[in-house]
C-alpha positions as CSV (number, residue, x, y, z in Angstrom):
1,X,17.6,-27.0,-12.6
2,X,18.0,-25.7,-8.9
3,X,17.2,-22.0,-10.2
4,X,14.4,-22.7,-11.6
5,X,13.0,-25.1,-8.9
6,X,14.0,-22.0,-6.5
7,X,12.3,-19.7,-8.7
8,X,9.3,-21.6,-8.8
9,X,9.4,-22.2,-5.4
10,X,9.5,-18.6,-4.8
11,X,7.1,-17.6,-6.8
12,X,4.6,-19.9,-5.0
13,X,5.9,-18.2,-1.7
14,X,4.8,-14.8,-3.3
15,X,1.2,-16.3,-4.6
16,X,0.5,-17.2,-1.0
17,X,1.6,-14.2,0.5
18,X,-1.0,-12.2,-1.9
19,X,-3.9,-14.5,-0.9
20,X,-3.1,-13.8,2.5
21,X,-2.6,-10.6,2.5
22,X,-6.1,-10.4,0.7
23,X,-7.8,-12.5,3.0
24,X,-6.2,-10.3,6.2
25,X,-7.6,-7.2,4.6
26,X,-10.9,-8.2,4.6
27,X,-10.5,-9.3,8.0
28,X,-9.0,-5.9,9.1
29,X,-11.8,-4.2,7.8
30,X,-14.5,-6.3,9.6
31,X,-12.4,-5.6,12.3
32,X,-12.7,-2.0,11.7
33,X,-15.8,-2.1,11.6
34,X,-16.5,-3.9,15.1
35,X,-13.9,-1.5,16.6
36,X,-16.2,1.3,15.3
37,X,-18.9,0.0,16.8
38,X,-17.3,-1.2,20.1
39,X,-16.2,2.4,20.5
40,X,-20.0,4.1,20.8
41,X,-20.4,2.5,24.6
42,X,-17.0,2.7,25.4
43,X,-14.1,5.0,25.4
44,X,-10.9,4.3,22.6
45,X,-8.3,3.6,25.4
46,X,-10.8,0.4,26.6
47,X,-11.6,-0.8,23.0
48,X,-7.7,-1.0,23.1
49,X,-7.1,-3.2,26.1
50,X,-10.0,-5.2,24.7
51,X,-8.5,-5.9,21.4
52,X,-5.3,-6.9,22.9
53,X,-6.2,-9.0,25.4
54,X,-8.4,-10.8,22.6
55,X,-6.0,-11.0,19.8
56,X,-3.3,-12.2,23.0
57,X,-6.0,-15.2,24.1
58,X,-6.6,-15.9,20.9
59,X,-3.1,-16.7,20.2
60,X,-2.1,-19.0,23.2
61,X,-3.9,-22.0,21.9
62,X,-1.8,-22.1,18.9
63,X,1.3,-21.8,20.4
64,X,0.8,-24.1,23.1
65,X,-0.1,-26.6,20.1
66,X,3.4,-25.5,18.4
67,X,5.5,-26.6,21.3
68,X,6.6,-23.2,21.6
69,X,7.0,-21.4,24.9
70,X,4.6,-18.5,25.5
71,X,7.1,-16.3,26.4
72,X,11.0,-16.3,25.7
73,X,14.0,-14.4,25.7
74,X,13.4,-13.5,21.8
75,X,10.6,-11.5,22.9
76,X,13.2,-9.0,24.4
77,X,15.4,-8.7,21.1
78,X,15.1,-5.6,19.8
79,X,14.0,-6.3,16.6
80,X,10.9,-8.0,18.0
81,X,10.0,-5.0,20.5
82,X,10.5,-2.7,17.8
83,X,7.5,-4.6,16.0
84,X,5.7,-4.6,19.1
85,X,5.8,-1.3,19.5
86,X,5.1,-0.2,16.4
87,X,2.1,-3.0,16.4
88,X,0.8,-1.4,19.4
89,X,1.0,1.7,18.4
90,X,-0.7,1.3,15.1
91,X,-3.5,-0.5,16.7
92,X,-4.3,2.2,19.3
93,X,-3.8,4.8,16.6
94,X,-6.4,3.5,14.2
95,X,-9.0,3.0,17.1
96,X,-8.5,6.5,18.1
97,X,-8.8,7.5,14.7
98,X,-11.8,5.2,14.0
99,X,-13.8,7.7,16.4
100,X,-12.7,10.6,15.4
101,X,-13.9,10.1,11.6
102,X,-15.3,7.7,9.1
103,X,-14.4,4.0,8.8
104,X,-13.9,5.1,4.6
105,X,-11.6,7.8,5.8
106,X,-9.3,6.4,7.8
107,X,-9.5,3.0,4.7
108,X,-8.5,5.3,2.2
109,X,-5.6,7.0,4.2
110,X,-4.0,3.7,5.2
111,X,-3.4,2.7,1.3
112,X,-0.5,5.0,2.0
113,X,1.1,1.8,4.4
114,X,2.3,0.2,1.2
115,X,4.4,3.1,0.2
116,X,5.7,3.7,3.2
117,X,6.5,-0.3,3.2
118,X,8.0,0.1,0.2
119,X,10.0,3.3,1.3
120,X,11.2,1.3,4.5
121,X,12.4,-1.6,3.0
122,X,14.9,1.1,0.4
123,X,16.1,2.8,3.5
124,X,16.1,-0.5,6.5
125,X,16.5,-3.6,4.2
126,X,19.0,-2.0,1.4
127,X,16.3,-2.8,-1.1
128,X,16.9,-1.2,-4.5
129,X,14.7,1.7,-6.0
130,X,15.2,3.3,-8.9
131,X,14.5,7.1,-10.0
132,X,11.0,6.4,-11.2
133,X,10.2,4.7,-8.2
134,X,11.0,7.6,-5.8
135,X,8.9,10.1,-8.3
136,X,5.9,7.4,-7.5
137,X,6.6,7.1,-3.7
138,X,6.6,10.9,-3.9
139,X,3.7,11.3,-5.8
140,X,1.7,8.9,-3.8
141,X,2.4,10.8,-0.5
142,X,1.1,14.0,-2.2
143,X,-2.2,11.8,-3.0
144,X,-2.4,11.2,1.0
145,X,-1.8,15.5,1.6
146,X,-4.9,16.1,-1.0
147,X,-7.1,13.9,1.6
148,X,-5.3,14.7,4.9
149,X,-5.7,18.5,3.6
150,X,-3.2,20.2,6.2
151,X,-4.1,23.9,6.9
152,X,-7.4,23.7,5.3
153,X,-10.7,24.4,7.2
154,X,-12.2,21.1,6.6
155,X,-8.9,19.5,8.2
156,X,-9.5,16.7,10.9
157,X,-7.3,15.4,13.4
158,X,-9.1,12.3,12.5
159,X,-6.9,11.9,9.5
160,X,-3.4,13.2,10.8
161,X,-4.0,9.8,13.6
162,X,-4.5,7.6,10.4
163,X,-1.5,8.6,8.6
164,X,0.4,8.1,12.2
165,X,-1.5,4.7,12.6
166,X,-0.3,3.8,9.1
167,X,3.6,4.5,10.0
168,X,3.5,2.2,13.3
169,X,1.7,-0.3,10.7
170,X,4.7,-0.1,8.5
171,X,7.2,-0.3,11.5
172,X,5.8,-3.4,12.5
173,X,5.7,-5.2,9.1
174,X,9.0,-4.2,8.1
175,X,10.4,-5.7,11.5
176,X,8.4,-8.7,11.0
177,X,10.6,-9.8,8.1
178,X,13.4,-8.9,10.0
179,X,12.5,-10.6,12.7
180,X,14.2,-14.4,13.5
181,X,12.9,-17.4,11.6
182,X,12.3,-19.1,14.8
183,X,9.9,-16.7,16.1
184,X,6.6,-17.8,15.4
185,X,4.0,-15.7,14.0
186,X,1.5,-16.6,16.4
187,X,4.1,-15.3,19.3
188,X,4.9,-12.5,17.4
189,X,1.3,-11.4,17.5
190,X,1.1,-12.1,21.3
191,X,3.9,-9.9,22.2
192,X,2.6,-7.4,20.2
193,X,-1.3,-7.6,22.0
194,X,0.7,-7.4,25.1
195,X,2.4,-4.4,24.8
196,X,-1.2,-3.2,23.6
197,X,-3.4,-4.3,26.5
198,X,-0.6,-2.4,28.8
199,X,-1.1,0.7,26.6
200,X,-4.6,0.2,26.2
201,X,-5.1,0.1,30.5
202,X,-2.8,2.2,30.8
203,X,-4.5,5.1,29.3
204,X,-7.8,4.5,30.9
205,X,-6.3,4.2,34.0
206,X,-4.6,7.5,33.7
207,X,-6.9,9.3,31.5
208,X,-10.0,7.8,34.0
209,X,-12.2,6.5,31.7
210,X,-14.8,4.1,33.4
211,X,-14.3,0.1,31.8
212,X,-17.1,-1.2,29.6
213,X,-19.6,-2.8,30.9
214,X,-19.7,-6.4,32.2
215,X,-22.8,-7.2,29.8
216,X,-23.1,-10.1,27.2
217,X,-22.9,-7.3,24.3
218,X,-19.3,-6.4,25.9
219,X,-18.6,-10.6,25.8
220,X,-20.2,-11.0,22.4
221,X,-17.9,-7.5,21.2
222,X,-14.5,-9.6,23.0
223,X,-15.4,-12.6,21.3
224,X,-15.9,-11.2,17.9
225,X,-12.2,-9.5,18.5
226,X,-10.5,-12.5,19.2
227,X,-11.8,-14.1,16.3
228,X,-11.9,-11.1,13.8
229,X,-8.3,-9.5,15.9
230,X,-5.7,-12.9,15.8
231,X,-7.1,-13.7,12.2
232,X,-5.7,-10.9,11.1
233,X,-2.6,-10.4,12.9
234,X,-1.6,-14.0,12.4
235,X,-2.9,-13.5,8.7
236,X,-1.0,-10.5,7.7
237,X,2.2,-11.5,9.6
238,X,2.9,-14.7,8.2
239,X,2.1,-13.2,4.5
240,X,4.7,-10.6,5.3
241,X,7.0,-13.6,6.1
242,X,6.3,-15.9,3.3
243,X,6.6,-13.6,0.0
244,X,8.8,-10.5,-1.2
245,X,7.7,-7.5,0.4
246,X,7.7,-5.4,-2.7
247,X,5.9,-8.2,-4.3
248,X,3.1,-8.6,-1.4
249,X,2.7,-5.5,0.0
250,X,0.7,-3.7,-2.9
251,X,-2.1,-6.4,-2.4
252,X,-3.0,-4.2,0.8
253,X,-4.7,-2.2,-1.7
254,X,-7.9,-4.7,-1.5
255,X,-8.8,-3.4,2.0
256,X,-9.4,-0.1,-0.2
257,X,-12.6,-2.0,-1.8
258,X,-13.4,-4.3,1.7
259,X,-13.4,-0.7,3.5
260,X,-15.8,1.7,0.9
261,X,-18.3,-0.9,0.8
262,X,-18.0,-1.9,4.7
263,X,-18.0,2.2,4.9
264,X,-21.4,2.9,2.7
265,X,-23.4,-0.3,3.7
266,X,-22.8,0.2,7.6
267,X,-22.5,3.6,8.3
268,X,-23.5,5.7,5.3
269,X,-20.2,6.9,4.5
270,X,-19.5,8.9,1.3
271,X,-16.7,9.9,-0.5
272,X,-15.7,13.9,-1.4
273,X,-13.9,14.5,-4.5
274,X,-10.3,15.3,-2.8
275,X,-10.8,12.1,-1.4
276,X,-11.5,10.0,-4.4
277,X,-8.9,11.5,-6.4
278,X,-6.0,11.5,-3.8
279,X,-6.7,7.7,-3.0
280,X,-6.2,7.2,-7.0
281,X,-2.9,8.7,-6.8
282,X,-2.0,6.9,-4.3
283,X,-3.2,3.7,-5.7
284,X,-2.1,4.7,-8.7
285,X,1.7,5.1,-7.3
286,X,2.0,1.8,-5.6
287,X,1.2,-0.3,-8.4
288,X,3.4,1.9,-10.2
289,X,5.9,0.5,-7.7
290,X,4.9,-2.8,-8.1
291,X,5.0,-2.6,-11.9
292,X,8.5,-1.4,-11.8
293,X,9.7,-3.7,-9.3
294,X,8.1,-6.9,-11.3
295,X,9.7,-5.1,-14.6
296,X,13.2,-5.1,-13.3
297,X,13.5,-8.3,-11.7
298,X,12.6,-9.9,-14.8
């Protein structure tokens, strides 16, 4: 009776993990998509700072709310740095890479974060794979070469970023499950916007890139990021948390459809063949993973 109430149990865990992770990837995508946009008034490094410091203000009501402190001496565990950083760094990669190509582009090359999920958890978290399962995860990173295309003429940087953006991605999800139960996900996501607002100014400071301008599209832009930004960190976080990773993680393959459409409807964005067929491979190979996971537990 206590196995099956904690299977049950579990598998309710993993049902609301997958909604979540469905519902974050729709809200990455509009998120995307704003990012995109913010980015043709103002240079990458401020549409950073500006995403952190919304996703960060958007998370300090929640908190607050939680009885949690704002900041703690968990925040300095390496395990929860390690997700900051790689948070941070995944952020600030796709936004660079979101102005270097398409919004479809840089969609299709991030189904690869699943795999590389996948392949983290095998190597970081001891989880099992079997032979078949490495062919797929090796298969599926050839998919990502047919798009990135390394050494051909039509190769763009663009797309190198993405796969880069994708890895940080993975770092951070990976640590998220690692990180303590007591951690909550809304400070999880703070730290991590933290560590990006400091990158973000940073760079600009550096680089000397002029700030945005103090206009009510700018405010309008910053509010749509808080909203759009902490819904999807705190969205994808706590489904991470809540189910089996090689159970959830496939589901990131919905931001595949959110992203063509988003792609096509607001910028014109079209698919070449390379593209289409190497995001079908790589499709293809995580739900081959999936498949084979889901076979083997049962």
């Amino acid at each position: 009776m206590v196995d099956a109430s904690a299977g049950s149990s579990r598998r309710a865990d993993n049902l609301k993990g997958i909604a979540l992770l469905t519902l974050g990837m729709a809200l990455v995508v509009t998120l995307d998509s704003l990012v995109k946009y913010a980015g043709t008034f103002t240079h990458p490094t401020w549409v950073s700072a500006m995403l952190g410091l919304a996703i960060f203000l958007g998370c300090i009501g929640p908190i607050l709310r939680s009885g949690k402190p704002l900041f703690s001496r968990e925040a300095l565990m390496p395990i929860v740095l390690l997700r900051s950083v790689g948070d941070a760094g995944g952020a600030f990669l796709i936004i660079l890479s979101l102005s270097l190509v398409s919004l479809t582009l840089v969609t299709v090359i991030m189904q690869t974060l699943p795999l590389m999920i996948t392949l983290g958890a095998v190597v970081f978290l001891r989880e099992r794979a079997t032979l078949s399962q490495w062919v797929a995860l090796l298969t599926g990173f050839c998919g990502a070469l047919l798009i990135v295309q390394p050494g051909a003429q039509g190769f763009e940087l663009g797309a190198v970023v993405s796969v880069l953006a994708a890895i940080g991605f993975a770092t951070r999800d990976l640590a998220s499950r690692a990180a303590p139960k007591s951690v909550t996900t809304f400070q999880l996501s703070a730290w991590g916007a933290l560590v990006f607002v400091a990158l973000g100014v940073g760079l600009s400071l550096v680089q000397g890139h002029p700030p945005p301008p103090l206009d009510g599209r700018t405010f309008l832009i910053l509010l749509a990021l808080a909203v759009f930004g902490t819904s999807a960190q705190v969205t994808i976080t706590a489904a991470m948390r809540i189910g089996d990773v090689g159970v959830v993680a496939p589901f990131r393959y919905t931001r595949l459809v959110f992203g063509v459409a988003f792609g096509m409807a607001l910028f014109g964005d079209q698919l070449d063949l390379l593209t289409v067929v190497g995001s079908l491979i790589i499709v293809g190979s995580g739900l081959f993973v999936w498949w084979s996971e889901q076979r083997r537990d049962r």
